[in-house]
C-alpha positions in Angstrom: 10.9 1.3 -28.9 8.6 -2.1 -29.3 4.8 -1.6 -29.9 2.9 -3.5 -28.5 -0.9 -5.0 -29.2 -2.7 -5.5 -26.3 -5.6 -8.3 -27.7 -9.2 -8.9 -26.7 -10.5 -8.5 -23.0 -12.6 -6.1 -21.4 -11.4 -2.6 -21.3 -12.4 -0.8 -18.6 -10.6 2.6 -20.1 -11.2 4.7 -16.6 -11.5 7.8 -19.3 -14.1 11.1 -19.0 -16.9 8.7 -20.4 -16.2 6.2 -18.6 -16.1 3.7 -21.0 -16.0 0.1 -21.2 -15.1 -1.8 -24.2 -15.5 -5.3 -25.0 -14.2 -6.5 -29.0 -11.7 -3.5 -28.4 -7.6 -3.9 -28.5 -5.1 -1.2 -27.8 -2.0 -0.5 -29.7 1.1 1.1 -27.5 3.9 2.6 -29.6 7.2 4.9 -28.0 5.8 4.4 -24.7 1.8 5.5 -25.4 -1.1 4.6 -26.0 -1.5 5.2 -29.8 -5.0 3.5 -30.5 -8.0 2.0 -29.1 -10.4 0.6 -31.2 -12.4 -2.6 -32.3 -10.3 -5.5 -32.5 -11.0 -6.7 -36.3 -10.2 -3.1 -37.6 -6.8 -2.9 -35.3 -5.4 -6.1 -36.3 -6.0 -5.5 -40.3 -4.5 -2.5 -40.3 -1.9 -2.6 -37.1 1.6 -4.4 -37.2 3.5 -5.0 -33.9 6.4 -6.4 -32.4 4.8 -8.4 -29.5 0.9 -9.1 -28.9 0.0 -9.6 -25.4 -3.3 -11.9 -24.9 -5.7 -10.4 -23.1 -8.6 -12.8 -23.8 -11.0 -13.7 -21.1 -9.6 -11.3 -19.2 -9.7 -7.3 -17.8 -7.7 -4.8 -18.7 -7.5 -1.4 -17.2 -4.9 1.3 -16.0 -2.2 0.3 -13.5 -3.4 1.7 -10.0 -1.9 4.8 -8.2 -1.0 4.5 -4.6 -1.6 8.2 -3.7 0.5 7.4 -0.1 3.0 5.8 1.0 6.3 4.6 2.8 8.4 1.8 1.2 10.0 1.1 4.2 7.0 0.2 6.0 7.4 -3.3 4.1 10.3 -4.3 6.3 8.2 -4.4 9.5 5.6 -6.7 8.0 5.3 -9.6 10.4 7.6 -8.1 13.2 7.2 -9.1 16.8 8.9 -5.8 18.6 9.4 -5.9 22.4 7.8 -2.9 23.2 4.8 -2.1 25.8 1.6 -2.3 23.7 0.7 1.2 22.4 -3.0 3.0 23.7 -3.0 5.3 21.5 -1.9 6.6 17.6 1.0 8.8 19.0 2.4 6.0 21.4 2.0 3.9 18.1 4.7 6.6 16.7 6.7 7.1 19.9 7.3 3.2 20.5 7.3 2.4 16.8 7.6 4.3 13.9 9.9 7.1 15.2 12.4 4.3 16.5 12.4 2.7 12.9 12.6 5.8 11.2 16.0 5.8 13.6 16.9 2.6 12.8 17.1 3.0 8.9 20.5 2.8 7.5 20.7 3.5 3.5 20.5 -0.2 2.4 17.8 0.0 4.0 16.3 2.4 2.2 17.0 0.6 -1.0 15.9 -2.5 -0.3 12.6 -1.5 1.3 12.2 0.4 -2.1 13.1 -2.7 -4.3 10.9 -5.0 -2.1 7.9 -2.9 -1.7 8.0 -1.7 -5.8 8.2 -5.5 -6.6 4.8 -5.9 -4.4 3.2 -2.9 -6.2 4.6 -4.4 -9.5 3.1 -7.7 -8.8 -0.2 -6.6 -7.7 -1.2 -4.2 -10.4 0.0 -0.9 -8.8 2.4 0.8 -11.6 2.4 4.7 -9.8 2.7 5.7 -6.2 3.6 8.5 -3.6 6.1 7.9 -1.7 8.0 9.2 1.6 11.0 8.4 3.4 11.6 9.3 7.1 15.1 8.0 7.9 17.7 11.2 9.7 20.5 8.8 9.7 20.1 8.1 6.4 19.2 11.1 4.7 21.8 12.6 2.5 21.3 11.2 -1.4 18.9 8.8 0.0 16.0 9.7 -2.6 18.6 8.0 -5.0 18.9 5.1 -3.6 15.1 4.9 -3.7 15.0 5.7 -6.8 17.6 2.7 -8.1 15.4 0.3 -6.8 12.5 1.6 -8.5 14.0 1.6 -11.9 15.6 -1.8 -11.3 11.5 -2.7 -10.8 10.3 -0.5 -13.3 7.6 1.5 -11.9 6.7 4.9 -11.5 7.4 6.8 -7.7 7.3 10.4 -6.9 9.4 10.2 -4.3 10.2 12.8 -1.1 12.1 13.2 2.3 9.9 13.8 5.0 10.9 16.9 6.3 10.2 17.1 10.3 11.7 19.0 13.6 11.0 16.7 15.8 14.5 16.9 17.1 15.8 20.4 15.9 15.6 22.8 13.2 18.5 22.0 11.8 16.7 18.2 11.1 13.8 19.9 9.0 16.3 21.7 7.1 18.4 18.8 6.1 15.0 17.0 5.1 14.0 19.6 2.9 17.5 20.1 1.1 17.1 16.5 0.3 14.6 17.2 -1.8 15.5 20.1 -3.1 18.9 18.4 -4.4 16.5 15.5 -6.2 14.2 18.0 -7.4 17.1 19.5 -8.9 18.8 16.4 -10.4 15.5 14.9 -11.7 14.5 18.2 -13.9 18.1 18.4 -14.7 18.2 14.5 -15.8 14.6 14.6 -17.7 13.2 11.4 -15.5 10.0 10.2 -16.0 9.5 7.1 -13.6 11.2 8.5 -10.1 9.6 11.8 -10.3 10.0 14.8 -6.9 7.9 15.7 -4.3 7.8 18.1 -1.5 6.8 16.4 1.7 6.2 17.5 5.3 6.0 15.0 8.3 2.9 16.4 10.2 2.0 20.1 11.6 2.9 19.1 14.9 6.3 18.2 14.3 7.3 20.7 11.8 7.2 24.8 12.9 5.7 27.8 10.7 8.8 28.2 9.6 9.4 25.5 7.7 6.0 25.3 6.2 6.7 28.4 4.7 10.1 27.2 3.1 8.4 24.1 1.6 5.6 26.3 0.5 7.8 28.5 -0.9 10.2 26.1 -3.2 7.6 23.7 -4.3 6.3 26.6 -5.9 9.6 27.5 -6.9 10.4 23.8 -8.7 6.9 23.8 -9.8 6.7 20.0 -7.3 3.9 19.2 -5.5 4.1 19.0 -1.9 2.7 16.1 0.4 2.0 16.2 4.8 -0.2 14.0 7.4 -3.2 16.1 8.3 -5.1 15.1 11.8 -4.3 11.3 11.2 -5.2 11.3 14.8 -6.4 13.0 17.7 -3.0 14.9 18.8 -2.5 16.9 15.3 -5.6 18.9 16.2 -5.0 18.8 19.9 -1.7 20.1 19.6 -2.3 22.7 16.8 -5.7 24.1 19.2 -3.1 24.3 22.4 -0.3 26.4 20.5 -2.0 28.2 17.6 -5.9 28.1 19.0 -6.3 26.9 15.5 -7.3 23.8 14.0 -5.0 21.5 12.1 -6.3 22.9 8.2 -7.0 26.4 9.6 -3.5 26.7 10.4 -2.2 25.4 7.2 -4.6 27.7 5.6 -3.1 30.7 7.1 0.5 29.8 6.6 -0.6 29.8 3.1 0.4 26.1 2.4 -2.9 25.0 1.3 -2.9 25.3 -3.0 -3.9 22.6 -5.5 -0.6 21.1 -5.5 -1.1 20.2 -1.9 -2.4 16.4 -1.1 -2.9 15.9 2.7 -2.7 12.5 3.5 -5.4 10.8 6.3 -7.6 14.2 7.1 -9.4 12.0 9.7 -10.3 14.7 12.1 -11.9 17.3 9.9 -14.6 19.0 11.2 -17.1 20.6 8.3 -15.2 24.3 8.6 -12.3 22.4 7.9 -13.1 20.5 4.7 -15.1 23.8 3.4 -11.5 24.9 3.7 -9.8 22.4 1.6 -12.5 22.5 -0.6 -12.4 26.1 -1.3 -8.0 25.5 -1.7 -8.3 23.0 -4.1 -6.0 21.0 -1.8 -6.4 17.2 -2.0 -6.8 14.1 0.2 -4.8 10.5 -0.1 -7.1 8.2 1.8 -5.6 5.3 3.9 -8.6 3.2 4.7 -6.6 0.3 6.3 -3.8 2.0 7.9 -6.4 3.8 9.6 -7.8 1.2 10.9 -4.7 -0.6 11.8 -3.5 2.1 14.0 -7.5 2.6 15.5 -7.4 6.4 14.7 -10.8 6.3 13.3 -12.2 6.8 8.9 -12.0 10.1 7.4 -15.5 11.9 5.7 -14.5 11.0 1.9 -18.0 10.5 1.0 -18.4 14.3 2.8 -15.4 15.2 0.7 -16.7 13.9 -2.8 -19.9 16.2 -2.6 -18.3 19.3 -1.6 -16.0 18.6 -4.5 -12.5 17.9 -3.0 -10.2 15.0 -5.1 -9.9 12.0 -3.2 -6.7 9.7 -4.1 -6.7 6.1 -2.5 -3.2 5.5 -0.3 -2.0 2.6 1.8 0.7 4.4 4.1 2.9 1.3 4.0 0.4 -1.0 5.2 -0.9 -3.2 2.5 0.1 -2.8 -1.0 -2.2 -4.7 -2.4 -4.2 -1.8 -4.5 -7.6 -4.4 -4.5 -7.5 -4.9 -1.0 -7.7 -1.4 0.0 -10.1 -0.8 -2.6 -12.2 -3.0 -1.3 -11.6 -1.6 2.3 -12.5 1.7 1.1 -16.3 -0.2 -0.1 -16.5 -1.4 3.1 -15.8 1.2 5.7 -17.6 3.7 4.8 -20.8 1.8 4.6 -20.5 0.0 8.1 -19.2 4.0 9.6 -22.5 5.5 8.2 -24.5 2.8 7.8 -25.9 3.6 4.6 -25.5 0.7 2.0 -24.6 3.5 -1.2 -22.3 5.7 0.5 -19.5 4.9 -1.8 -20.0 3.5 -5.6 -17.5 1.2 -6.8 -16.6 2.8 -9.7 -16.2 6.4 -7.6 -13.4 4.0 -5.7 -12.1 2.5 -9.1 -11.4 6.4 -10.0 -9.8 6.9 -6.6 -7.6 4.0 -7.5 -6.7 5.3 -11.0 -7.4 8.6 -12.6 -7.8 10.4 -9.4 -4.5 9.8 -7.8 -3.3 11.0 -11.2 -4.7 14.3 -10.6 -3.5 14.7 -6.9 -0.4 14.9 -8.3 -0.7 17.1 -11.6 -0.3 14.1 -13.9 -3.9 13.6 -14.9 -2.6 14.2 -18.7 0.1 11.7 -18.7 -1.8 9.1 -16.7 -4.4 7.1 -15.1 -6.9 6.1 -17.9 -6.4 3.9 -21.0 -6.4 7.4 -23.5 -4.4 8.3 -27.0 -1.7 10.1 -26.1 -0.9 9.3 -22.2 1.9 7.2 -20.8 1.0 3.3 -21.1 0.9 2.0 -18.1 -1.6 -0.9 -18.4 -2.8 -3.9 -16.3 -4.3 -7.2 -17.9 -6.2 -9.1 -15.3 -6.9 -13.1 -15.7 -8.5 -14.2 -12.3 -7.8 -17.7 -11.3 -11.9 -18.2 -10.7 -14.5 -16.3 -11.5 -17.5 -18.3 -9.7 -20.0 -15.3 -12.1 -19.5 -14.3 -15.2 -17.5 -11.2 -16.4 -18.9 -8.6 -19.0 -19.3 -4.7 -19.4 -21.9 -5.0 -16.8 -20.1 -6.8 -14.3 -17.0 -6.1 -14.7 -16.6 -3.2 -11.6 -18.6 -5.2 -9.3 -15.8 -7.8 -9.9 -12.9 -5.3 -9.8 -14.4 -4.3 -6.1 -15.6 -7.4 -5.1 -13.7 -10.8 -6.8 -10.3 -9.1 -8.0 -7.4 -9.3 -5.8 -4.0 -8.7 -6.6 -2.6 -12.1 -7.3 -5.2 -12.3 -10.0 -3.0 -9.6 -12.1 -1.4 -11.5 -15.2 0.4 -8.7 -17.2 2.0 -5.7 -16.4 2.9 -2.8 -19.2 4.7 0.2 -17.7 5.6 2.9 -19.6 4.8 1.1 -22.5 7.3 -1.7 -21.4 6.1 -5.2 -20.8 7.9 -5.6 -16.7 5.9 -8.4 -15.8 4.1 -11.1 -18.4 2.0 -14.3 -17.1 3.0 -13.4 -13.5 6.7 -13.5 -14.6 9.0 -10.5 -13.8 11.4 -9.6 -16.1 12.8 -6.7 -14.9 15.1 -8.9 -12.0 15.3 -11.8 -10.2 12.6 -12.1 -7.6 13.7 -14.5 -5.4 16.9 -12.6 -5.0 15.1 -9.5 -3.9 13.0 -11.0 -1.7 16.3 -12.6 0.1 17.3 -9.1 0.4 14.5 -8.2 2.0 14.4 -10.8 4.7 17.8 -10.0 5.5 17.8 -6.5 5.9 14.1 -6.8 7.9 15.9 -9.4 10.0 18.3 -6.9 11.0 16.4 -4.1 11.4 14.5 -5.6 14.1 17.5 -6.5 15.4 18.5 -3.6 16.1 14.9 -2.2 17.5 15.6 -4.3 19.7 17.8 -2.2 21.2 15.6 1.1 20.5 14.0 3.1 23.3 10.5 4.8 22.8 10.9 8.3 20.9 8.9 10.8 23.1 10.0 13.7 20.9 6.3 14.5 19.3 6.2 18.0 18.9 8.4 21.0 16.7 10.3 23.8 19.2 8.3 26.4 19.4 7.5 28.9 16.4 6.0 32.0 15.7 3.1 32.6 13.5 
């Protein structure tokens, strides 16, 4: 495999000490990091087969995406002819549950190659991923999976599992995964990696929470569901159980550190003493939640009693900066207080914590000896301040944005060099893209309103 010499910059290394290096370089060999050290001492010492430049410039781990849905790139832009939504669940009655309906397998793919090519582009190189389409289910996770390769990313990838029609639906969701769980520990991957995932407790019965609890622990995969995104999950979980949304996951026994619950917007304090005390973490979606009006979950609550917060964008904006920078802002105007989140606290989120929602904390998510390279280089366009050790996070939160991202290493491969691809043709994606979104609405057209929003009834 080519090494590589990744030359000058600052490092911003996202490891337990938190350094940042300036007169450093970095030498990736067989897909790793193999050194970090002063630059003068590297280069005397070091030979490699390509040298990427990254003078006057940042370097740092590519970002993790701790939640999202590929697919949710195709509605970018859409005008639908529905009646405007009041509320989160109409938001999923008139919208989401009719696309999910919609989705035909090419579908699928090319969400997955347009969306990947987004993350590529903007400096996101590992995310968490869930599909939702029942008429597209069977071997879907590998068309996913194609089109991340083709990119040249890193996804864990999932069905999500619901029975918001029938049993039999949940069923079929899970042995999707099961059969790529299988195939991917049979085939040795190590970009399209499983996961377990569950729609949302009120669409799925105790049942079946049981059965994904039962063979994620089985395959050793962690497992992913939407916890009180909005209002209805706890409403609905209080009417049939007389339990809150975590309380009853709690008691089924789902709640483990393998667990990441995506949104956790209506926790109460019992609650997140609950998933503190699991281990279970929490993928945050600052702008999604804010797009669909459901309110801001209590990360900087969550951070002090000790719970792992991951940074997501549920299919909203892939753009890792922007919903750092989201993340910044929200929870300062919510509480008012002007330090309730640090920007290197969201930088972690971003990087090194998303690893560890997901077990891969030793493979990746900081610039260390021995970990999968995944590396960004960073070359802003304009800087109006300057850009040293000092300033560098303040910049990251504040200045960066995703078109500013110059170089790309995945997996110790360079995928994208001087804001060049290499891994395919863009424009040619981005056609495909167009035309399958230009379909798909299309066909929504056409779609009534979903009013399914709740599992048949189960006993505990």
């Amino acid at each position: 495999m080519t090494s590589i010499l990744v030359k000058g910059g600052i490092i911003v290394t996202m490891d337990p000490r938190q350094r940042i290096l300036s007169e450093h370089s970095i030498i990736i060999e067989d897909g790793k990091f193999k050194a970090i050290g002063k630059t003068n001492e590297i280069t005397r010492h070091s030979r490699t087969d390509e040298i990427v430049d990254a003078s006057g410039g940042i370097v740092m781990p590519g970002l993790i995406c701790s939640h999202t849905h590929l697919y949710g790139i195709l509605l970018r832009g859409a005008t639908l002819n529905i009646a405007p939504p009041s509320d989160f669940t109409q938001i999923l009655q008139r919208v989401w549950w009719p696309v999910d309906e919609s989705l035909t397998f090419d579908d699928a793919y090319v969400s997955a190659l347009v969306a990947s090519l987004e993350f590529l582009k903007t400096g996101t190189t590992t995310f968490a991923d869930t599909y939702s389409g029942p008429n597209s289910l069977e071997g879907v996770l590998d068309r996913i999976a194609e089109a991340v390769d083709q990119v040249g990313i890193r996804g864990l990838l999932a069905f999500e599992a619901t029975e918001r029609h029938s049993k039999e639906e949940g069923e079929r969701g899970v042995q999707e995964n099961v059969r790529f769980a299988e195939r991917t520990n049979r085939e040795k991957r190590l970009r399209t990696l499983p996961l377990f995932s569950l729609h949302a407790s009120f669409t799925v019965t105790d049942e079946l929470i049981r059965s994904v609890r039962e063979l994620a622990s089985r395959y050793s995969v962690p497992i992913t569901i939407h916890a009180s995104e909005g209002l209805g999950d706890p409403q609905h979980n209080m009417e049939r159980y007389g339990k809150r949304t975590i309380e009853r996951l709690r008691d089924l026994g789902l709640l483990a550190p393998d667990v990441v619950l995506a949104h956790c917007v209506h926790l109460n304090d019992s609650e997140l003493d609950i998933v503190a005390k699991s281990g279970a973490k929490v993928a945050h979606n600052p702008m999604s939640n804010m797009l669909n009006a459901v309110g801001t979950a209590r990360v900087p609550d969550m951070l002090r009693k000790g719970i792992r917060v991951g940074l997501g964008n549920d299919g909203y904006i892939f753009d890792g900066f922007e919903n750092m920078r989201a993340t910044y802002l929200i929870h300062r105007a919510v509480t008012r207080n002007p330090n309730a989140m640090d920007a290197y606290t969201i930088l972690e989120m971003a990087t090194i914590r998303g690893a560890e929602l997901y077990g891969l904390e030793k493979q990746l998510g900081s610039i260390e000896r021995g970990k999968r390279a995944d590396l960004i280089v960073i070359k802003p366009d304009l800087l109006p301040t300057p850009l040293n050790p000092d300033s560098v996070v303040g910049h990251l939160i504040n200045t960066i944005n995703g078109h500013d991202v110059s170089t790309i290493i995945a997996d110790g491969k360079i995928v994208m060099r001087d804001r060049t691809v290499a891994t395919l043709d863009v424009r040619d994606a981005q056609k495909k893209g167009q035309d399958a979104a230009a379909a798909l609405w299309r066909r929504l057209r056409t779609m009534k309103p979903q009013v399914d929003q709740v599992a048949p009834g189960s006993s505990s």
